[in-house]
C-alpha positions as a Python dict, from the first residue, in 0.01 Angstrom:
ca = {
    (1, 'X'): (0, 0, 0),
    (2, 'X'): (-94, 186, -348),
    (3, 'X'): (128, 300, -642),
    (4, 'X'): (284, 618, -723),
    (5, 'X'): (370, 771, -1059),
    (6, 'X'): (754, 898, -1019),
    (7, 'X'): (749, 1268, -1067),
    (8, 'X'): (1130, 1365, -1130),
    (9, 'X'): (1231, 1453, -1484),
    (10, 'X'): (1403, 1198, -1617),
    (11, 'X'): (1476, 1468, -1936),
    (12, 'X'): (1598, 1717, -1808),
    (13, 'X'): (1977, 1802, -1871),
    (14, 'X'): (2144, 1800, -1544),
    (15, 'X'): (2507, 1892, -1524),
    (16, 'X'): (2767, 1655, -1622),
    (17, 'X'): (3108, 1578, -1454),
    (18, 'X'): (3244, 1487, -1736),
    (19, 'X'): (3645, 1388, -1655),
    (20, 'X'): (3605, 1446, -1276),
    (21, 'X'): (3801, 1172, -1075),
    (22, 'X'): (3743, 1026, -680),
    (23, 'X'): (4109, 1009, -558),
    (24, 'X'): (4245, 928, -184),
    (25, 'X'): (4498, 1158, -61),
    (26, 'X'): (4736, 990, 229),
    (27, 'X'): (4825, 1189, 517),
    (28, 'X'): (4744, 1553, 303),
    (29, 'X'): (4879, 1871, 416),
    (30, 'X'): (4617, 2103, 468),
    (31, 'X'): (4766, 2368, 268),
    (32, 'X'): (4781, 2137, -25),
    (33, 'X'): (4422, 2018, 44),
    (34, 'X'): (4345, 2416, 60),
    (35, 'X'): (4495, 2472, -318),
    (36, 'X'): (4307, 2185, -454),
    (37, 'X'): (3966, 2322, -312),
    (38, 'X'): (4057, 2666, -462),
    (39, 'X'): (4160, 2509, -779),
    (40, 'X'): (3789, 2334, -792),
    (41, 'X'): (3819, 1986, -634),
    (42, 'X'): (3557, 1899, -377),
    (43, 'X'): (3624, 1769, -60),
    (44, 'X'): (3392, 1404, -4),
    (45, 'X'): (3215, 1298, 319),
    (46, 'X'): (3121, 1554, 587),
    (47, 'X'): (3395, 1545, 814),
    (48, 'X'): (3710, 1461, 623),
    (49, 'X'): (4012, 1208, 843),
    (50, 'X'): (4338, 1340, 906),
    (51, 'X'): (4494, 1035, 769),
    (52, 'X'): (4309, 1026, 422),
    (53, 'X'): (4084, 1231, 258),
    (54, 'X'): (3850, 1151, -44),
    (55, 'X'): (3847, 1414, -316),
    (56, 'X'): (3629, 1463, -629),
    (57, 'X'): (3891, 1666, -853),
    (58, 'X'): (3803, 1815, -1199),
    (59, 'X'): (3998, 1759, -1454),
    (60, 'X'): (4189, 2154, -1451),
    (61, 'X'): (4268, 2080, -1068),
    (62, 'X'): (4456, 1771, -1201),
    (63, 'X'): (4751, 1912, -1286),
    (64, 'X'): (4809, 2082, -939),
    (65, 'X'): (4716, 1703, -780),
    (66, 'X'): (5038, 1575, -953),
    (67, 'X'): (5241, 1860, -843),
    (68, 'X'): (5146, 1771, -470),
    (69, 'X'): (5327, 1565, -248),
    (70, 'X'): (5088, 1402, -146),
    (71, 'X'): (5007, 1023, -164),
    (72, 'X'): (4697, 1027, -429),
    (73, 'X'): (4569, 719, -550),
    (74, 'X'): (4257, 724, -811),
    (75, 'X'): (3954, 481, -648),
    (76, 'X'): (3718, 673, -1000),
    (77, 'X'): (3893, 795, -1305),
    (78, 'X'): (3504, 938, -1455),
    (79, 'X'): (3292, 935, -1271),
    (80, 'X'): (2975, 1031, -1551),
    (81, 'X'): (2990, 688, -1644),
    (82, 'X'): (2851, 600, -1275),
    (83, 'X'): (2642, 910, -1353),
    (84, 'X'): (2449, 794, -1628),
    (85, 'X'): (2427, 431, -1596),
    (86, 'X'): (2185, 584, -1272),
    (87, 'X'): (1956, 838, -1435),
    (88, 'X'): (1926, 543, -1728),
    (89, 'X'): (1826, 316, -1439),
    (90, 'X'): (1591, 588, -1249),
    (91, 'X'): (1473, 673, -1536),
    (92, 'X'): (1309, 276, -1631),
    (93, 'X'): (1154, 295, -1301),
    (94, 'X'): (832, 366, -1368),
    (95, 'X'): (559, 322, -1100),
    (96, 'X'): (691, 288, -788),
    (97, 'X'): (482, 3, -569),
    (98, 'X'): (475, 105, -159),
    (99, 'X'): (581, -240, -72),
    (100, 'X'): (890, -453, -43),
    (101, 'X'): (930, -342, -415),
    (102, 'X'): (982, 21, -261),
    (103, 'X'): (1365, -23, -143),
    (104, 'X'): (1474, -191, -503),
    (105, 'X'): (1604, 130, -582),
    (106, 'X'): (1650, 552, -493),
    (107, 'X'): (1316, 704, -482),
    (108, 'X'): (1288, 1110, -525),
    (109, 'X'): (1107, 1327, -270),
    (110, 'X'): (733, 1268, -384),
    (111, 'X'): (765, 879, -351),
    (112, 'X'): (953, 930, -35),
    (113, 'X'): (617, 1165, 93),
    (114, 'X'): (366, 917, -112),
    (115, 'X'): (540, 631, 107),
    (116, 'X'): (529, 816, 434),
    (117, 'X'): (164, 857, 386),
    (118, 'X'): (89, 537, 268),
    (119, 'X'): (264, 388, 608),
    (120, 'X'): (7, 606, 797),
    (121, 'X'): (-275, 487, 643),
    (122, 'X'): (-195, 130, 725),
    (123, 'X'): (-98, 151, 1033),
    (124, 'X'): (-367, 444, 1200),
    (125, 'X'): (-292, 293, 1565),
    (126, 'X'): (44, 349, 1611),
    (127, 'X'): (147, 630, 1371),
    (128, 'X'): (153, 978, 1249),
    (129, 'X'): (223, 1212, 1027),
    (130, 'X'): (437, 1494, 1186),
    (131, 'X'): (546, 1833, 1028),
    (132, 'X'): (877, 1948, 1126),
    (133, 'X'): (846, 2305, 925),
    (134, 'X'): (887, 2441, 588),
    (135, 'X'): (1208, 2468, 375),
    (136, 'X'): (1369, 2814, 173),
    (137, 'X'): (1158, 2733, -145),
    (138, 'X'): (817, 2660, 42),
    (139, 'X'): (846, 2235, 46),
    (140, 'X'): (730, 2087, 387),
    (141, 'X'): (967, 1880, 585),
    (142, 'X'): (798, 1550, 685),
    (143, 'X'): (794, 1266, 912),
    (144, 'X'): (620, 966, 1077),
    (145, 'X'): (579, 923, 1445),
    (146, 'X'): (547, 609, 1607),
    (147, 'X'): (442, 500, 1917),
    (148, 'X'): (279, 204, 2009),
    (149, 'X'): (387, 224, 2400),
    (150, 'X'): (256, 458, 2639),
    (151, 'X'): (266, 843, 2538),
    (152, 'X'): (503, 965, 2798),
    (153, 'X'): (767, 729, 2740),
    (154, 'X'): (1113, 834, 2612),
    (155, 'X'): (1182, 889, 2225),
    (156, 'X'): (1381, 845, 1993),
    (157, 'X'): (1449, 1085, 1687),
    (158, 'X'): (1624, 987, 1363),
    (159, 'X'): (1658, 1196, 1089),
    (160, 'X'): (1823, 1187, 706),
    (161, 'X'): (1980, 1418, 441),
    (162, 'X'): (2054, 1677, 584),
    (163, 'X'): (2338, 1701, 290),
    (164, 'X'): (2133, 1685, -107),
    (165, 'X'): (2364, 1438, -266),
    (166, 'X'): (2391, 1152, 39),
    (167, 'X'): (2061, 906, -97),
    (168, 'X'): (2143, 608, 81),
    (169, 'X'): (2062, 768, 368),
    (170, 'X'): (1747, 915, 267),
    (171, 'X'): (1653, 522, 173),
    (172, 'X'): (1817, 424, 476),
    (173, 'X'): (1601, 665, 714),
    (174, 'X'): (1245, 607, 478),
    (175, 'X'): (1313, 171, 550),
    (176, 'X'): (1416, 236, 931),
    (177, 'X'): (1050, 342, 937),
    (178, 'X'): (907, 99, 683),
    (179, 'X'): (1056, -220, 911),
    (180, 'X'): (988, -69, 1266),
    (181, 'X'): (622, -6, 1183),
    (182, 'X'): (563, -342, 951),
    (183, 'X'): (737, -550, 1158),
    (184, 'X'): (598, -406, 1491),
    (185, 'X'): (413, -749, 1666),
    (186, 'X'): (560, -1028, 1446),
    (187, 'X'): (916, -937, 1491),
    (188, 'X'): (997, -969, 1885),
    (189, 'X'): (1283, -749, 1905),
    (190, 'X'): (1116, -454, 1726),
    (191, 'X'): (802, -544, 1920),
    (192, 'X'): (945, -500, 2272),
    (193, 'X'): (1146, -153, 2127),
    (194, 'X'): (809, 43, 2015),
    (195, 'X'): (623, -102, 2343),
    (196, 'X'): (859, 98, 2532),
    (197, 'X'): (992, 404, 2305),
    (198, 'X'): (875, 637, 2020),
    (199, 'X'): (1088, 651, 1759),
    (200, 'X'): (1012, 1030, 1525),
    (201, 'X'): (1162, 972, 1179),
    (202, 'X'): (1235, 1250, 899),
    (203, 'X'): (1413, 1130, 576),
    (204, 'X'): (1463, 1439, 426),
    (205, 'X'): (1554, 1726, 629),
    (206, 'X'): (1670, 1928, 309),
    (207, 'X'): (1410, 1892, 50),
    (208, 'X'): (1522, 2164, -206),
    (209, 'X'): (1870, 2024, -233),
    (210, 'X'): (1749, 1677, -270),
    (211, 'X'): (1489, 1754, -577),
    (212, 'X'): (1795, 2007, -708),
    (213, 'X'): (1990, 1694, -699),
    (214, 'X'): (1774, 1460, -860),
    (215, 'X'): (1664, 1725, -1138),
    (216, 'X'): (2000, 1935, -1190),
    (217, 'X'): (2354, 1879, -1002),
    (218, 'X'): (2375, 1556, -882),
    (219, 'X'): (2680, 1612, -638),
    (220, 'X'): (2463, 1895, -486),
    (221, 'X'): (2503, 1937, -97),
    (222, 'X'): (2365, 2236, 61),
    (223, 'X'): (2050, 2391, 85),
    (224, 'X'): (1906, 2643, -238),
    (225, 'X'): (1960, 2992, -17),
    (226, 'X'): (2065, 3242, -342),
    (227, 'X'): (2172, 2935, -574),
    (228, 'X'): (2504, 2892, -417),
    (229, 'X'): (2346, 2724, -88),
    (230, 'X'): (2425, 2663, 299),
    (231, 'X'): (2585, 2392, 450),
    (232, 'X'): (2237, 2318, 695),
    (233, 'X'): (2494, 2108, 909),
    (234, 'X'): (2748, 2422, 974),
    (235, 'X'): (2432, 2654, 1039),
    (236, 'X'): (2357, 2549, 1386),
    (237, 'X'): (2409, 2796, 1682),
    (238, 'X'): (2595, 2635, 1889),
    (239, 'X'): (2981, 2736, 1855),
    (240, 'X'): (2839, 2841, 1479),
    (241, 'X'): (3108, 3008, 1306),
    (242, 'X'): (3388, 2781, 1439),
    (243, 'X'): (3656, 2569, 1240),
    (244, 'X'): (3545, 2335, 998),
    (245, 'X'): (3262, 2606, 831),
    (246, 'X'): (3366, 2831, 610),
    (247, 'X'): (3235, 3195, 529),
    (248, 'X'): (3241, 3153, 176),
    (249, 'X'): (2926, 3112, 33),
    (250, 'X'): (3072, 2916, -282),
    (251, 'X'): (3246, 2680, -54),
    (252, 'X'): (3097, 2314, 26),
    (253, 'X'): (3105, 2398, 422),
    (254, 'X'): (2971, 2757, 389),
    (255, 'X'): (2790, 2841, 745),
    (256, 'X'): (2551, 3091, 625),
    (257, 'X'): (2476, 3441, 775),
    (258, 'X'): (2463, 3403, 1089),
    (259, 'X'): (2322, 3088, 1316),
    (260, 'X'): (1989, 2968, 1225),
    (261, 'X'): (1969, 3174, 922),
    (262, 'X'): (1819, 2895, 749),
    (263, 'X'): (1465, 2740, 787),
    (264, 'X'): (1580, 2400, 789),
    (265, 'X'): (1779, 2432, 1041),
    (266, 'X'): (1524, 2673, 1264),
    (267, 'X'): (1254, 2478, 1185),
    (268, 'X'): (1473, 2104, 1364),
    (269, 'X'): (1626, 2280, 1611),
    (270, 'X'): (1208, 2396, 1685),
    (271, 'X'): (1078, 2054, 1650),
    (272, 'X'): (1353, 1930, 1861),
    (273, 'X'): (1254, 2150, 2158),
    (274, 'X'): (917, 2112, 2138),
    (275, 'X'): (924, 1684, 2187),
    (276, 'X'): (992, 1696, 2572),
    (277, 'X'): (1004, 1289, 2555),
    (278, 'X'): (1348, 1298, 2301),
    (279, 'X'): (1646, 1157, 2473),
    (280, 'X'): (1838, 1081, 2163),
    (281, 'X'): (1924, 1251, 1802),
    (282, 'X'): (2070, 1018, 1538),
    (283, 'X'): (2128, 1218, 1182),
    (284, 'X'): (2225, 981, 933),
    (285, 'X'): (2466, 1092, 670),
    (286, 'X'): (2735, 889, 402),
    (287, 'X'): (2971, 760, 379),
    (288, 'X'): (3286, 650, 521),
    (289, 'X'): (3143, 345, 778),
    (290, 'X'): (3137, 534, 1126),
    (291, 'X'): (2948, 619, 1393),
    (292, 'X'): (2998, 992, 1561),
    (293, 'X'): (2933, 1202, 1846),
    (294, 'X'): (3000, 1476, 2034),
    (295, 'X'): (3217, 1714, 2034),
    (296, 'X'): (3267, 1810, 1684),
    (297, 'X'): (3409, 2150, 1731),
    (298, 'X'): (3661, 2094, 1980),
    (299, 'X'): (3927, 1813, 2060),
    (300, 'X'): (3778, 1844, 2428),
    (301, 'X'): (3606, 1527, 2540),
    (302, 'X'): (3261, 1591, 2655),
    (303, 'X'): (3113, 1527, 3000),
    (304, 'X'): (2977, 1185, 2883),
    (305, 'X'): (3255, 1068, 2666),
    (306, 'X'): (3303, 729, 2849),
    (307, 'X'): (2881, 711, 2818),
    (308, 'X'): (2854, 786, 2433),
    (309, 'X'): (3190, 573, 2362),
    (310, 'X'): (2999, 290, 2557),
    (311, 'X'): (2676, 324, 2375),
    (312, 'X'): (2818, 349, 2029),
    (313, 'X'): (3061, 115, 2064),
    (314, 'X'): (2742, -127, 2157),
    (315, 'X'): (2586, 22, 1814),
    (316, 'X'): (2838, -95, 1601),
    (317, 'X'): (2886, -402, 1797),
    (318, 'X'): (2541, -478, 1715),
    (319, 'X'): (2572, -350, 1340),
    (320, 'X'): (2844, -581, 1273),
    (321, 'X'): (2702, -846, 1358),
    (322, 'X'): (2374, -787, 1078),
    (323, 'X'): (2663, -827, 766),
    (324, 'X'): (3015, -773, 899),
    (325, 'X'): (3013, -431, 800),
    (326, 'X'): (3305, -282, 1021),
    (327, 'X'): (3181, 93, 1142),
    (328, 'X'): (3441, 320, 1380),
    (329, 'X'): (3316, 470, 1674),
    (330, 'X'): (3482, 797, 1701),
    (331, 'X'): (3426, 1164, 1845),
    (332, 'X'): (3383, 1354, 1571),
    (333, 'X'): (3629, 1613, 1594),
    (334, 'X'): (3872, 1309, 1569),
    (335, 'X'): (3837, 1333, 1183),
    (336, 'X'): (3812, 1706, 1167),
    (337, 'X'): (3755, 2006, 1330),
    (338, 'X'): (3348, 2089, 1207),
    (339, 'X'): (3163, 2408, 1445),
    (340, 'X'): (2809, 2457, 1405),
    (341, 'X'): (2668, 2114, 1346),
    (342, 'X'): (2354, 1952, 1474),
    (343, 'X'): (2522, 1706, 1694),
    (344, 'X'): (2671, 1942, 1893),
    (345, 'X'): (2317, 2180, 1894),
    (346, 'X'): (2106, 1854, 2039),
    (347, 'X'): (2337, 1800, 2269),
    (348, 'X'): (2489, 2068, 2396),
    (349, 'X'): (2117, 2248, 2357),
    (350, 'X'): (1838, 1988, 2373),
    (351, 'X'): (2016, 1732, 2611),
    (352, 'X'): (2010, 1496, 2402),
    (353, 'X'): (2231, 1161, 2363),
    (354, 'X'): (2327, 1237, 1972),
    (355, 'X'): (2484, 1032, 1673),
    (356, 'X'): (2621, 1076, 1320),
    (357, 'X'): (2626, 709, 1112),
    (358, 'X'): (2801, 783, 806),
    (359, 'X'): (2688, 487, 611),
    (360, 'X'): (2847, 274, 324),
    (361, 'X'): (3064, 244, 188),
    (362, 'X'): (3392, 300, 394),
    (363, 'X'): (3673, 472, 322),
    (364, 'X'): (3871, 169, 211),
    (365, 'X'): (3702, 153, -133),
    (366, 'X'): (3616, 365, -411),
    (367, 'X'): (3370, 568, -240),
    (368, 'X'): (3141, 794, -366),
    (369, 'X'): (2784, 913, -281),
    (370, 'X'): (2656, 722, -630),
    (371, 'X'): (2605, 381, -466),
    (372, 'X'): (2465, 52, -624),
    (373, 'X'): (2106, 29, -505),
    (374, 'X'): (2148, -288, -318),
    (375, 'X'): (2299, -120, -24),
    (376, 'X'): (1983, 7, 98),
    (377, 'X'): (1859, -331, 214),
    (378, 'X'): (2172, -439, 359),
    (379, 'X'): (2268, -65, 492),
    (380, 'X'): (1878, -54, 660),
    (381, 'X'): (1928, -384, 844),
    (382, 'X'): (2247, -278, 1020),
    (383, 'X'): (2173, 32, 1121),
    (384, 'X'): (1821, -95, 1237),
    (385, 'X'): (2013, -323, 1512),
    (386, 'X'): (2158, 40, 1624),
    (387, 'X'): (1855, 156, 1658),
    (388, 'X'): (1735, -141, 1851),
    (389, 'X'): (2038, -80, 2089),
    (390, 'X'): (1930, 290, 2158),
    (391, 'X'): (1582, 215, 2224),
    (392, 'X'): (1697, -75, 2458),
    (393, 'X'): (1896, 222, 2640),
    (394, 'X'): (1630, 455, 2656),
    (395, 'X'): (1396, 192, 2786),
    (396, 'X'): (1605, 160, 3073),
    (397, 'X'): (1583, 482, 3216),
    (398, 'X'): (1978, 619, 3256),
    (399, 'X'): (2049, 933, 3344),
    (400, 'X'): (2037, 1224, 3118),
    (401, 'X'): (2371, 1364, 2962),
    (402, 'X'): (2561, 1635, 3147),
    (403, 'X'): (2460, 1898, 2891),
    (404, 'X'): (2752, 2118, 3090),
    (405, 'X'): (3015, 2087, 2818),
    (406, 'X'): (3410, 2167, 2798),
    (407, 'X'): (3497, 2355, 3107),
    (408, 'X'): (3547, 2629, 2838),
    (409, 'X'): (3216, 2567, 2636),
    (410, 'X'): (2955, 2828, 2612),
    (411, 'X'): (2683, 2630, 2721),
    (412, 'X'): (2387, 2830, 2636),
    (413, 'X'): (2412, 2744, 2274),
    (414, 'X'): (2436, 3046, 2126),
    (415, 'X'): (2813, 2995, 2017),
    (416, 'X'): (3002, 3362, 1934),
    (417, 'X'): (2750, 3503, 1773),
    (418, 'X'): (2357, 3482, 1771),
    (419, 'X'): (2064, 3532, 1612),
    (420, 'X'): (2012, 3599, 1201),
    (421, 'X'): (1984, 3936, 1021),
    (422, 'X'): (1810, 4105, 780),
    (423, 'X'): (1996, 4407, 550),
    (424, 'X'): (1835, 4635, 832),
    (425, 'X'): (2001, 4466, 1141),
    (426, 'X'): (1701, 4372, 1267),
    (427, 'X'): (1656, 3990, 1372),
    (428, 'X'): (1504, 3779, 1149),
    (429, 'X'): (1404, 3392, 1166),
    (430, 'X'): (1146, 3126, 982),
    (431, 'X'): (1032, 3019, 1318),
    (432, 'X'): (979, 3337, 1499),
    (433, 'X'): (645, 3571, 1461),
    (434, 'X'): (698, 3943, 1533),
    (435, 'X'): (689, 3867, 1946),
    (436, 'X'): (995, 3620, 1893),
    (437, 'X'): (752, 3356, 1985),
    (438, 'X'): (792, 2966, 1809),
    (439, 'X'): (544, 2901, 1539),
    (440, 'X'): (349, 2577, 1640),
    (441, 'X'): (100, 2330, 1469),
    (442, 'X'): (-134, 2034, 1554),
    (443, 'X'): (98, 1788, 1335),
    (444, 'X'): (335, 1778, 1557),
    (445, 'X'): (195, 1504, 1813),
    (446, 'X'): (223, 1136, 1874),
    (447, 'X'): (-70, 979, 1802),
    (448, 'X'): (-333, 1049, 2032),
    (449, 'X'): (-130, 1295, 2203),
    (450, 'X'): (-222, 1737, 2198),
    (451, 'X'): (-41, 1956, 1990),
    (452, 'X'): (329, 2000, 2055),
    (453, 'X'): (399, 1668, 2239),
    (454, 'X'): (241, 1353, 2444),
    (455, 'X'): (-70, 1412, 2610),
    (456, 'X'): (-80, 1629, 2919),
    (457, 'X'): (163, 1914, 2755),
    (458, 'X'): (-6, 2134, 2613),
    (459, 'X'): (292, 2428, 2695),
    (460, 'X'): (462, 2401, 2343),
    (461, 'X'): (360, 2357, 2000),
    (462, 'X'): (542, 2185, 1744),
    (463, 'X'): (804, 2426, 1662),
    (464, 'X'): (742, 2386, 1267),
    (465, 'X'): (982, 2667, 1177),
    (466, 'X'): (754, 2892, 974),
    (467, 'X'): (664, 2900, 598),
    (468, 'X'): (1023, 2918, 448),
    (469, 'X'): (1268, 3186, 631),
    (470, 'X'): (1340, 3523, 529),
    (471, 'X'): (1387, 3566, 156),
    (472, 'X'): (1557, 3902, 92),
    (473, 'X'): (1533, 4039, -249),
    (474, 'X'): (1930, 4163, -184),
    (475, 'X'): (2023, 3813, -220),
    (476, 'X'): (2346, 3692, -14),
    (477, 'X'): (2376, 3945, 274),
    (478, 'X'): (2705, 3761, 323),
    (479, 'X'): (2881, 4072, 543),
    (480, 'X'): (2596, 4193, 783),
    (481, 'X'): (2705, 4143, 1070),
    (482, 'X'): (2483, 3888, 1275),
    (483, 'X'): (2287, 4024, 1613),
    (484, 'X'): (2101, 3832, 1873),
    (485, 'X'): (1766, 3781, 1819),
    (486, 'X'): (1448, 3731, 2047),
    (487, 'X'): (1349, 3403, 1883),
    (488, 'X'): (1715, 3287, 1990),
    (489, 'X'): (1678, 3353, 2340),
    (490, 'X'): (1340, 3202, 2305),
    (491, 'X'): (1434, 2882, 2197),
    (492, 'X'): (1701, 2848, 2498),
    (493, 'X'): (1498, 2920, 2742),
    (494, 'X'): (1273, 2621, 2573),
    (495, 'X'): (1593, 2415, 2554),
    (496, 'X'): (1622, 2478, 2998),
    (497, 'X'): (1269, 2331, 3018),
    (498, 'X'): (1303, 2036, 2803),
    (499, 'X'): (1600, 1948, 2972),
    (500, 'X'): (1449, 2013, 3313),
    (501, 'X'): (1137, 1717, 3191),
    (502, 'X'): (1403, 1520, 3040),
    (503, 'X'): (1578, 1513, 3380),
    (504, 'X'): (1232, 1417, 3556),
    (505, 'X'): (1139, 1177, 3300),
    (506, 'X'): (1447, 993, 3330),
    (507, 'X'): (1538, 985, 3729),
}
């Protein structure tokens, strides 16, 4: 399917971790996990267990880890070693081939594009290229759309790195749509799926933190907002501001602003609304070998807790059974406590059935984010039979989530506090013109469908989210105080109607 030149820079001097060690700490106390943050260790994983938590501590937190009571046990002692052994390997890459040759290693984000593209080209009849919106610095957020079935059927949407430093599941999400549209008509199973559902798929929702950590900080998670970054999956609206996100902007879980503040974010939560065929989210993430779901911020089962327990304990079932990789089903606030993430948004929001994989490795081993590049073969193929489970589910036409919530749950998704700000006060937002109305564009449909959806729709555009989100010259606005803004109330009232032709779809 064509070659690419790589187009990272191999020489340039990224930052080292020179002396920084992966250690397990047993049953922590959360005060003693709080002094180690402070002192400059980093917590691993997005939602961090209450029975052990991974840590990557620098060597001047070191001393306070042996002062702890805590169990610690070292899975890394360096881990710049691991480091450089992979920007030596990247770096002997050379041209990168768009065939089976493609998955042999990471790829950075213009191979990952190149590769999207060159999937499109070869396969015209049953894909697309879709554009979800624009991030901070101006790079577009892409995807492929497939859909070999008929247009109005239910989809499917599954989306990657969100957080900079997880690759595998950028690789993970670019071969989940290498194999479904290769193998579509010579491989039964995937046949029967794409017959019946569209499956939308976006490797890289954060494309400035995942060139920032190719090219400079390797352990990089957030977005680029003022060089100290947001957590995109604390910046959702719904419950935004909760436990588990932090208003510190230097801290790994900082929320941002106010909810939405950040394109990214605007620009999936747009996308989302505008697809009135989605009945399920999956965001893949690493590590730790799970598979969550709603709730997130709140201990409170949801409405469908016996329905997403069922359907991803089926996943893993099915995922186990590809290499006897063992992943947990689990609500999500059953690790930890984490308000304002996008699980919670699509389906408290968008009524959608939604799904956190953290991949490889578990939590058993020395994890890490740097994994050995044959996982992405292996890590592809098991989460593919997920997919293939959800798309058998969607197929079958069940009835729509109770997007209700906790009995105690604000359910129009605008959590405690709404809409982000400018220095003024006045409401700002990537996706919003001056009338508070969503941005749309033609890329946005399945093929041979209009703008904004399957064919017959022609109510919504495509939600891209703007060119980039506001950029204020004053830098971190950190203590204006958030107000509601039109664009929020906007995309609510979108949310009701996509969940009123979700309902319709589905009976």
């Amino acid at each position: 399917m064509g070659v690419v030149t790589v187009a990272w820079n191999a020489n340039a001097a990224p930052r080292r971790y020179d002396g920084h060690a992966i250690v397990r700490i047993e049953a922590p106390q959360p005060e003693e996990i709080a002094a180690l943050v402070s002192a400059g260790a980093v917590i691993l994983g997005d939602r961090p267990g209450p029975d052990s938590v991974h840590l990557r501590v620098p060597p001047q937190a070191k001393a306070m880890l042996a002062a702890t009571a805590a169990v610690a046990e070292t899975l890394v002692a360096d881990v710049q070693p691991g480091l450089d052994a992979e920007r030596a390997r990247l770096a002997l890459v050379g041209p990168v081939t768009h065939g089976a040759s493609f998955f042999d290693d990471f790829r950075d984000l213009a191979a990952i594009n190149a590769h999207l593209d060159a999937l499109a080209a070869a396969h015209p009849g049953i894909t697309e290229i879709v554009s979800v919106g624009t991030s901070l610095e101006g790079r577009p957020i892409r995807g492929i759309a497939i859909r070999a079935g008929a247009a109005d059927g239910p989809s499917l949407l599954l989306t990657g790195t969100m957080h900079a430093r997880e690759w595998l599941s950028t690789m993970t999400v670019t071969c989940l749509a290498d194999t479904l549209i290769s193998e579509h008509g010579a491989d039964p199973a995937i046949t029967t799926a794409l017959d019946a559902v569209g499956i939308i798929v976006v490797p890289v929702l954060n494309p400035d933190g995942y060139v920032y950590s190719w090219e400079a900080e390797r352990y990089w998670r957030k977005n680029r907002r003022d060089g100290v970054g947001v957590d995109l999956n604390r910046n959702f609206p719904f419950e935004w501001g909760g436990e588990g996100s932090s208003g510190i902007p230097e801290e790994e879980n900082y929320r941002g602003t106010a909810p939405a503040s950040e394109p990214e974010a605007a620009a999936l939560m747009a996308f989302i609304l505008a697809q009135d065929t989605l009945v399920a989210h999956v965001d893949y993430h690493s590590y730790g070998q799970l598979l969550l779901y709603p709730w997130g911020y709140t201990s409170t089962p949801t409405r469908d807790a016996a329905e997403f327990q069922a359907l991803a304990e089926a996943q893993v079932d099915a995922m186990a059974a590809v290499h006897g990789r063992q992943y947990l089903p689990l609500q999500g606030s059953e690790l930890y406590l984490a308000a304002g993430v996008a699980d919670d948004w699509a389906y408290a929001d968008a009524g959608l059935m939604a799904f956190v994989p953290e991949l490889r490795p578990d939590f058993e081993g020395p994890g890490d984010f740097v994994v050995d590049p044959s996982n992405i073969r292996g890590t592809c193929e098991e989460t593919l039979a997920g997919v293939l489970v959800l798309a058998e589910w969607a197929s079958e036409g069940l009835e729509p989530p109770d997007t209700t919530g906790a009995d105690d749950t604000d359910t129009t998704g605008q959590g405690t506090e709404s809409g982000p700000t400018d220095s003024t006060g006045e409401s700002t937002s990537s996706n919003a013109d001056t009338t508070g109305a969503v941005t749309t564009s033609a890329d946005n449909s399945f093929p041979g469908g209009e703008a904004g959806g399957p064919p017959g729709d022609s109510s919504e555009g495509d939600g891209t989210g703007g060119s980039g989100g506001a950029t204020e010259d004053e830098g971190c606005s950190c203590t204006t105080e958030p107000r509601r803004g039109p664009w929020l109330l906007m995309l609510a009232m979108l949310g009701l109607l996509r969940r009123r032709r979700a309902l319709t779809l589905r009976q």
